[in-house]
C-alpha positions in Angstrom: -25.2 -7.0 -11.8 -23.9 -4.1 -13.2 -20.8 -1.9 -12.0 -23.1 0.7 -10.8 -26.4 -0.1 -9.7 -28.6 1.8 -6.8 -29.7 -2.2 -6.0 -26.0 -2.7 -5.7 -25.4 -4.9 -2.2 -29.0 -5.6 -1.7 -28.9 -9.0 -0.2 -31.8 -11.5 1.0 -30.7 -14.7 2.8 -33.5 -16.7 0.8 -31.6 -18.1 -2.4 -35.3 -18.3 -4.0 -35.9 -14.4 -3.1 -32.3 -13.6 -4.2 -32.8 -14.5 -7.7 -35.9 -13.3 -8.4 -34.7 -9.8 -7.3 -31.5 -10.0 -9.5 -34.0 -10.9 -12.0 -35.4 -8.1 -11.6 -32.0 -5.9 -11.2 -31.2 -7.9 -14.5 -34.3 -6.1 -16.2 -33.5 -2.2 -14.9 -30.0 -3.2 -16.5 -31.1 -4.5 -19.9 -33.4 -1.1 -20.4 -30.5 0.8 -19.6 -28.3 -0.8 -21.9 -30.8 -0.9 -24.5 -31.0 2.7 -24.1 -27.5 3.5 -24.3 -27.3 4.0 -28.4 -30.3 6.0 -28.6 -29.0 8.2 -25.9 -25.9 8.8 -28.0 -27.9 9.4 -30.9 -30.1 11.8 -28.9 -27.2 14.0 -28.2 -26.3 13.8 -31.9 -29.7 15.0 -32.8 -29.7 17.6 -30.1 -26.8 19.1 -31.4 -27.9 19.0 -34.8 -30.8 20.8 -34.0 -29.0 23.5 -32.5 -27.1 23.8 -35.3 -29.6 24.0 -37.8 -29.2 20.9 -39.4 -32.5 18.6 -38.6 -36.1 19.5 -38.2 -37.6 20.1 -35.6 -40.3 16.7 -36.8 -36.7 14.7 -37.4 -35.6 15.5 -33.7 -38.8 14.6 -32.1 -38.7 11.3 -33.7 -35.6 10.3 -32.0 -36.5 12.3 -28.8 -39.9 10.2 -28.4 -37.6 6.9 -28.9 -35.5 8.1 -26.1 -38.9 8.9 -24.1 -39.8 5.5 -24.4 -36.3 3.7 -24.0 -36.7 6.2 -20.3 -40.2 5.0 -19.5 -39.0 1.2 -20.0 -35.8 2.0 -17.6 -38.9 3.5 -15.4 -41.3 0.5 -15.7 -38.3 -2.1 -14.8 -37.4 0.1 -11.9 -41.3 0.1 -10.4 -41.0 -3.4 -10.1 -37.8 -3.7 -7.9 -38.7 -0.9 -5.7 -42.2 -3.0 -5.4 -40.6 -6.2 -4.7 -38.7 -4.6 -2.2 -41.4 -2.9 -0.5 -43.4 -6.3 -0.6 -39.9 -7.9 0.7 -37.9 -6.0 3.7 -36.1 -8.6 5.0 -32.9 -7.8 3.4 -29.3 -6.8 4.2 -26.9 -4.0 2.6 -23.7 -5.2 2.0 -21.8 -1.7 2.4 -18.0 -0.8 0.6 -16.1 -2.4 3.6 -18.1 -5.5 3.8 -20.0 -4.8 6.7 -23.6 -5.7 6.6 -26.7 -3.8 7.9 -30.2 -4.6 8.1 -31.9 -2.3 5.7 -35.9 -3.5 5.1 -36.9 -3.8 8.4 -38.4 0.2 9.0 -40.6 1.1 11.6 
């Protein structure tokens, strides 16, 4: 997983249900890094815009691509919080090691 994730310590005792969720995790992360150069590009555009220097037609290309590359990061992230709802029975692994029950809600 990623050096920052908000699935980071999420742990099920089920080998079988652990991989599927990193799977999933694995998913949320490719998006995201998939969406990394168009962000930067993005930001270029923005600023060129501000400046006077694109179109507005040449800005909303890039902007839709970053829409999407959002939606995708979106998409991937529907499914873990879905899996997680349809599986509770894990454990939060905090900073310090120390584990907690987190699934299991009233």
């Amino acid at each position: 997983m990623a050096l920052y994730s908000k699935y980071n310590g999420i742990h099920y005792e089920d080998p079988r249900v652990q991989v599927e969720f990193e799977r999933l995790v694995e998913a949320v992360e490719a998006a995201e890094r998939a969406r990394a150069p168009i962000q930067l590009r993005h930001q270029e555009v923005e600023r060129a815009r501000e400046d006077g220097a694109i179109s507005e037609k040449e800005f909303r290309a890039v902007d839709a691509q970053f829409i999407s590359a959002n939606n995708k990061i979106a998409a991937a992230m529907r499914k873990v919080d879905e899996f997680l709802g349809r599986n509770k029975d894990y454990h939060v692994v905090g900073y310090h090691g120390r584990s907690r029950a987190a699934g299991r809600r009233a």
